[in-house]
C-alpha positions, 0 to 999 in steps of 0.5 A: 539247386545252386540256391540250395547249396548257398544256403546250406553254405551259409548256415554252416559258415554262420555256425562257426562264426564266419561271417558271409554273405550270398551272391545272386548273379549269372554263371557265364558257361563257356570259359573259353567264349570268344569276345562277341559270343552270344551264349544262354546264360544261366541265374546261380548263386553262391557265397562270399565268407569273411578270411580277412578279405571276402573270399567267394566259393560256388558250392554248386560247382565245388570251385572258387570263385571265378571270371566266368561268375558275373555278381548281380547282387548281394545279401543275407540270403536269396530274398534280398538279391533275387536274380530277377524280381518286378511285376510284369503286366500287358500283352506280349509273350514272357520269354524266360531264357536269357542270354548276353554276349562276352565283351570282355571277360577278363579278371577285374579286382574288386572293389572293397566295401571299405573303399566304397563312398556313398557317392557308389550308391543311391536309395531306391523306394524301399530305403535300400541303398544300391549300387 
C-alpha cells in the first residue's frame, strides 16, 4: 500500500513541476526502541520532492520524514529501488519476516547529492553506480 501512496505522491508532484523522487527503505516501528531491541521490521516507501533542499514526507503515514525511516535506495520509482531483489536457489525454508536490532537510532544529517564524490560509489553490472 505505502508503494501505492508513493506513487500516487509522485505523479502529483511531477505534475506540478516539482522534481521528486521515491524512497525504498524500512520503517523502524517502535519510536521509543531501546538500543539492542530486536524489533520485526517492516519494507515501506515514501518520497523526497526538490524545495531547494529534498525534503522527505511518507504519505502512507501522513508525516515528514523521520529517525524512525531507514533509506535503502532511491529512484524514479518502485523498479529502480526495490527493497529486496535477487534470485534465490537451493534447499532450505525461505522466511519472509525480517527484523534487526536498534544500535543507535539518532537523527544523522544527510549527505547532499552535490556533496557526494564519485569515490561514494561504485558500478555494479548493470552500469548503475551505487553507493
Amino acid at each position: 500500500m505505502c508503494q501505492d501512496y508513493a506513487h500516487l505522491t509522485l505523479v502529483l508532484l511531477r505534475s506540478m513541476g516539482i522534481p521528486s523522487r521515491y524512497v525504498s527503505g524500512y520503517l523502524h516501528p517502535k519510536p521509543d526502541a531501546a538500543v539492542d531491541d530486536t524489533v520485526a521490521g517492516e519494507s515501506h516507501a515514501w518520497v523526497e520532492a526538490w524545495t531547494g533542499a529534498w525534503w522527505g514526507y511518507d504519505p502512507t503515514n501522513a508525516v515528514a520524514v523521520n529517525e524512525q525511516h531507514v533509506s535503502v535506495g532511491i529512484g524514479r520509482d518502485y523498479a529502480d529501488v526495490p527493497p529486496l531483489k535477487g534470485i534465490f536457489s537451493g534447499a532450505g525454508q525461505l522466511i519472509s519476516k525480517s527484523s534487526w536490532r536498534s544500535h543507535v537510532w539518532r537523527k544523522v544529517p544527510r549527505i547532499s547529492v552535490e556533496s557526494r564524490t564519485n569515490a561514494d560509489f561504485h558500478a555494479t553490472g548493470s552500469g548503475q553506480a551505487v553507493r
